[in-house]
C-alpha positions as CSV (number, residue, x, y, z in Angstrom):
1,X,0.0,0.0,0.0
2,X,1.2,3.3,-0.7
3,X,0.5,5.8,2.3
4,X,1.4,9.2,2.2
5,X,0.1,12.6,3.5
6,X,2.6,14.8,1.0
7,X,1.4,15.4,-2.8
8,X,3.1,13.4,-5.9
9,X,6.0,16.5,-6.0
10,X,7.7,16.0,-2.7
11,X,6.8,12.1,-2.6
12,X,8.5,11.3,-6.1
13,X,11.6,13.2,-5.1
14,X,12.6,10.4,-2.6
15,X,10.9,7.3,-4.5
16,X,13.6,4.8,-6.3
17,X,11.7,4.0,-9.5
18,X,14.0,1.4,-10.1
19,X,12.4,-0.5,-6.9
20,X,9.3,1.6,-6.8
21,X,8.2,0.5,-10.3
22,X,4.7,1.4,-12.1
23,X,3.0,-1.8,-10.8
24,X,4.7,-1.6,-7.1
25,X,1.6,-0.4,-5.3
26,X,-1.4,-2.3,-5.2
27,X,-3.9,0.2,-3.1
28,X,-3.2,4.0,-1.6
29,X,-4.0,5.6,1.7
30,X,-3.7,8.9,0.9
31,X,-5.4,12.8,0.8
32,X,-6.5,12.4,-2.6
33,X,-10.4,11.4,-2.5
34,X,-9.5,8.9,-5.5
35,X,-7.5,6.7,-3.3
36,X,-8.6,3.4,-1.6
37,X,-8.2,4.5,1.7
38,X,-9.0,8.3,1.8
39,X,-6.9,10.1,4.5
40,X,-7.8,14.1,4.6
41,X,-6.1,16.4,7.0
42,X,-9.3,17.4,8.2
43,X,-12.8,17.7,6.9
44,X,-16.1,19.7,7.9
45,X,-18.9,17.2,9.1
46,X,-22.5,17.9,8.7
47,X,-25.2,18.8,11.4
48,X,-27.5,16.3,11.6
49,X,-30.3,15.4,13.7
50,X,-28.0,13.6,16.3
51,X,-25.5,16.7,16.3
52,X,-24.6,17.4,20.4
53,X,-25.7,20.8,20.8
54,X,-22.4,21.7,22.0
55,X,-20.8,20.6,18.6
56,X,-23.0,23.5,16.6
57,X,-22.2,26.8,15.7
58,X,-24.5,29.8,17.9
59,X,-24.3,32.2,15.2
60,X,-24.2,35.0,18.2
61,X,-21.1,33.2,18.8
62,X,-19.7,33.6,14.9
63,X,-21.3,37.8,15.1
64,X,-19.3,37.5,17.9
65,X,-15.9,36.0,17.0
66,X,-15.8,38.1,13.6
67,X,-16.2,41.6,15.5
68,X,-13.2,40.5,17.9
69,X,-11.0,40.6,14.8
70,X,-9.1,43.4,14.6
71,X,-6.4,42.6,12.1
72,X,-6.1,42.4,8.4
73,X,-4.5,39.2,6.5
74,X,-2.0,36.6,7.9
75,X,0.4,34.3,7.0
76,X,2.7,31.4,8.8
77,X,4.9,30.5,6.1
78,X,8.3,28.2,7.4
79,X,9.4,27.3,3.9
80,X,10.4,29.8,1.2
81,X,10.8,29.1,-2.6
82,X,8.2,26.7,-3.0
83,X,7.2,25.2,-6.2
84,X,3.9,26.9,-6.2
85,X,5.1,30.4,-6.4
86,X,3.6,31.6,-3.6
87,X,5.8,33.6,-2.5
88,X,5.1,36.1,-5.9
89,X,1.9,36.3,-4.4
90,X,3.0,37.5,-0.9
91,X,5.0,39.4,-2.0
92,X,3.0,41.6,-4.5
93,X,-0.1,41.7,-2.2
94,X,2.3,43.2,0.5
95,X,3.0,46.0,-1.9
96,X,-0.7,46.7,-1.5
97,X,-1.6,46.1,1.6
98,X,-0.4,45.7,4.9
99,X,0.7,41.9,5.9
100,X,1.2,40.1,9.7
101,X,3.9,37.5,8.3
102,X,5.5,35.2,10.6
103,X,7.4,32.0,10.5
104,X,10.9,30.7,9.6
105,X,10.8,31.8,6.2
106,X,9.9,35.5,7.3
107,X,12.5,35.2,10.1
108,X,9.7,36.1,12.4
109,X,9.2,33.2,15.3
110,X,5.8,32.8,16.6
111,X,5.0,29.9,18.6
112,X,1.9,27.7,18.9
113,X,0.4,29.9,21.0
114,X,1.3,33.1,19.1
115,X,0.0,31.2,16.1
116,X,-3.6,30.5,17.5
117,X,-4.1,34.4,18.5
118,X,-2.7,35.4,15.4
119,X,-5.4,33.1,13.4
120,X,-8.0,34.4,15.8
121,X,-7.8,38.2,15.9
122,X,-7.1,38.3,11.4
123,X,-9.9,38.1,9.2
124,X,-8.2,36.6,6.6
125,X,-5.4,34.1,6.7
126,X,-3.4,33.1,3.5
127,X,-4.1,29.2,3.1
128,X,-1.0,29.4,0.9
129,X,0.3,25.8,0.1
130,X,3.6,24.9,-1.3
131,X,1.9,22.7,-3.7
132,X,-0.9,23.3,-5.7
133,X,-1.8,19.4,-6.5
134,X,-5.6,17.8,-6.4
135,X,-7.0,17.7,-3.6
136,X,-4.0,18.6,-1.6
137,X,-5.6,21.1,1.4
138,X,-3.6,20.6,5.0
139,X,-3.8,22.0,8.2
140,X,-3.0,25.6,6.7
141,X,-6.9,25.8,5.5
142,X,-8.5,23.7,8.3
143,X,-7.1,25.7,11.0
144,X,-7.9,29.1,9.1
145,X,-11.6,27.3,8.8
146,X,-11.6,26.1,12.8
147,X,-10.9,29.6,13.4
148,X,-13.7,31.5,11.4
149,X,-11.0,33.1,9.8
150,X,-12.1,33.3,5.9
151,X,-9.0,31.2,4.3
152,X,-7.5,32.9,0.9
153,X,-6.2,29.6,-1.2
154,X,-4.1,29.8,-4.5
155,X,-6.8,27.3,-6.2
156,X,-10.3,26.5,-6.4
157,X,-9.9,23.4,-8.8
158,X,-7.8,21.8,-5.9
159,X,-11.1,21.8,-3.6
160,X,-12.9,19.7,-6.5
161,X,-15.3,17.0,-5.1
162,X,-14.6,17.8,-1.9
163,X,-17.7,18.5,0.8
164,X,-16.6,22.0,1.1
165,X,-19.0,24.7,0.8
166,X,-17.4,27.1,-2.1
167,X,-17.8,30.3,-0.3
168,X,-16.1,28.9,2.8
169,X,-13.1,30.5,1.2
170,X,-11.5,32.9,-1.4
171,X,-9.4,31.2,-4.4
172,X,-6.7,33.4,-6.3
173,X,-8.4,32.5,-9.3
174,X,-11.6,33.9,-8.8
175,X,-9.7,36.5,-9.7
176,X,-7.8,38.2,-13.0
177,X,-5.0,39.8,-10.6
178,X,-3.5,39.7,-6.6
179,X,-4.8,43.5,-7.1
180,X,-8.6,42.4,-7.5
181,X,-7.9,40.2,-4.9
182,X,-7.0,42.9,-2.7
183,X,-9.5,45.3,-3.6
184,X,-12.2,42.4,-2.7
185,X,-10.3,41.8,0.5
186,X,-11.0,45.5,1.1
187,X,-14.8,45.3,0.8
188,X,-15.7,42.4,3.0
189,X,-12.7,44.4,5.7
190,X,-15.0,47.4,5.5
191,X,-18.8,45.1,5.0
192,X,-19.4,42.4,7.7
193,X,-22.6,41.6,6.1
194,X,-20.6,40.4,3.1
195,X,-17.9,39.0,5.4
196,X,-19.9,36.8,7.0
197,X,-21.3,35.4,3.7
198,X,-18.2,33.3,4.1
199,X,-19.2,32.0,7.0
200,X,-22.0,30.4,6.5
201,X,-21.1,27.4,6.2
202,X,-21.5,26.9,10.1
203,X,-24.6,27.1,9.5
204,X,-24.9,23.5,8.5
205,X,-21.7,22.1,9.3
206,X,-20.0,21.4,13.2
207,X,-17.7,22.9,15.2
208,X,-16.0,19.2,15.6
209,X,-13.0,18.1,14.1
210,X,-12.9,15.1,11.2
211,X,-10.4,13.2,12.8
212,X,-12.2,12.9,16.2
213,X,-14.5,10.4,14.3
214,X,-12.7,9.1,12.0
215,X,-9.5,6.4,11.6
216,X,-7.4,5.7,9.0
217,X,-5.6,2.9,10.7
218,X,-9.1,1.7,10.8
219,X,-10.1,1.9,7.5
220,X,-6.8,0.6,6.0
221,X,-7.5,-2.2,8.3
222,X,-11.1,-2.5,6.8
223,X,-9.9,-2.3,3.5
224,X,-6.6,-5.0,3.4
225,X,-9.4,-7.4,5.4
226,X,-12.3,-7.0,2.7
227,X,-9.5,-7.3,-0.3
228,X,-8.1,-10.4,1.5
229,X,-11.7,-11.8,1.7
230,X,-12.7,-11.3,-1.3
231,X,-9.2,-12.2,-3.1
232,X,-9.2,-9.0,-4.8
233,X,-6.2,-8.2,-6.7
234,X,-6.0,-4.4,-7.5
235,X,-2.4,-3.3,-9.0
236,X,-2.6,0.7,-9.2
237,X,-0.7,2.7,-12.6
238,X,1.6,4.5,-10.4
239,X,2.9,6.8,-13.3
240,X,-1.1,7.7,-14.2
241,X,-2.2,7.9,-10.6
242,X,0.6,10.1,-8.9
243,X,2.0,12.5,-11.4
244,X,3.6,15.5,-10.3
245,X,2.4,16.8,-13.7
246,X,-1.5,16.9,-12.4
247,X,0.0,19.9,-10.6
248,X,0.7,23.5,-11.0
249,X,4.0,25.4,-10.0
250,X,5.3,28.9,-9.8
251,X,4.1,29.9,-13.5
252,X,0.4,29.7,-12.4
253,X,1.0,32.2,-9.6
254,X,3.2,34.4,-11.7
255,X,0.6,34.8,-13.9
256,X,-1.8,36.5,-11.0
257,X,0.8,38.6,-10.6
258,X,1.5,39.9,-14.3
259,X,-2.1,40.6,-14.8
């Protein structure tokens, strides 16, 4: 089984294709929904009837939580360089507007704690990954999301088929430019109204975290036990199903920046 939490760019930089060959694997545990096992880093679950009361959203609570934010946009980044090129888009959204930017690769320490008060008092928080690949969302969005802080991503087409509603956050390419962008950044700053339209989603989703509910030991357990039992042979196309070519690098992001 392959099992993985990184995307097919950092994984293939340390796989030996001469052992690792296209017909190595036969099943996945990984983010991607297409896997056998599927292994998010998080996930939003909806209310239902059973829902605990203590595990839905009091929208007094979001009015609440969303006045109590008193900073702009924020970002944690540790790693500079990456190979989606979002560091173009840092950098030419600081020209036009202030930033709170933290982490190693702003030579700004802030620690857990700094980082959870941070995410708290910004309304927006820049969900920027260092991979643009399907499905490919880590803790970056979910604890922007956990925090009712409206996450800014660098794709929309990563989210696709996921249960997430699509005005739970703001993708770069909604946009022709980083300077629309910003300029919508500016309204919903000045418009709670509009603000919390991205916030609805708690409206019909909980306040509890996926992986509270949910195993992945489990389920690989589940799945190795119903393909033994059933004498299931499944050999997965390693080049078709992990390419680092399904994703995009630095030229997307550049292009944001051009326009």
């Amino acid at each position: 089984m392959m099992y993985t939490v990184e995307c097919p760019v950092e994984t293939l930089k340390y796989y030996d294709r001469k052992f690792l060959t296209n017909t190595f694997f036969n099943s996945s545990a990984t983010y991607r929904l297409d896997s056998d096992v599927y292994m998010p880093h998080d996930a939003l679950t909806k209310i239902t009837p059973k829902t605990p009361k203590e595990y839905i959203w009091d929208q007094k609570e979001v009015l609440a939580k969303v006045k109590n934010k008193t900073k702009f946009v924020f970002q944690a980044i540790s790693h500079c360089n990456s190979e989606s090129g979002r560091d173009l888009i840092t950098k030419r959204m600081s020209e036009l507007i202030k930033l709170d930017l933290v982490g190693d690769c702003y030579g700004v320490y802030c620690d857990l704690e700094c980082y959870n008060r941070e995410l708290e008092n910004h309304l927006f928080y820049l969900a920027f990954e260092n991979n643009i690949c399907q499905n490919y969302v880590t803790e970056k969005f979910w604890n922007s999301i956990r925090s009712l802080t409206v996450p800014i991503v660098l794709s929309r087409t990563v989210f696709k088929g996921m249960d997430v509603p699509s005005n739970a956050f703001i993708a770069l390419d909604d946009f022709e430019s980083v300077n629309e962008l910003v300029e919508y950044l500016r309204v919903l700053q000045n418009n709670t109204e509009k603000y919390l339209k991205h916030l609805e989603w708690t409206k019909t989703y909980t306040k509890r975290k996926f992986g509270l509910d949910y195993s992945p030991i489990c389920k690989i357990c589940e799945f190795v036990t119903k393909q033994f039992e059933e004498k299931r042979k499944n050999i997965i196309n390693l080049d078709k199903f992990w390419n680092e070519n399904d994703c995009k690098y630095s030229n997307y992001s550049r292009s944001f920046v051009k326009n």
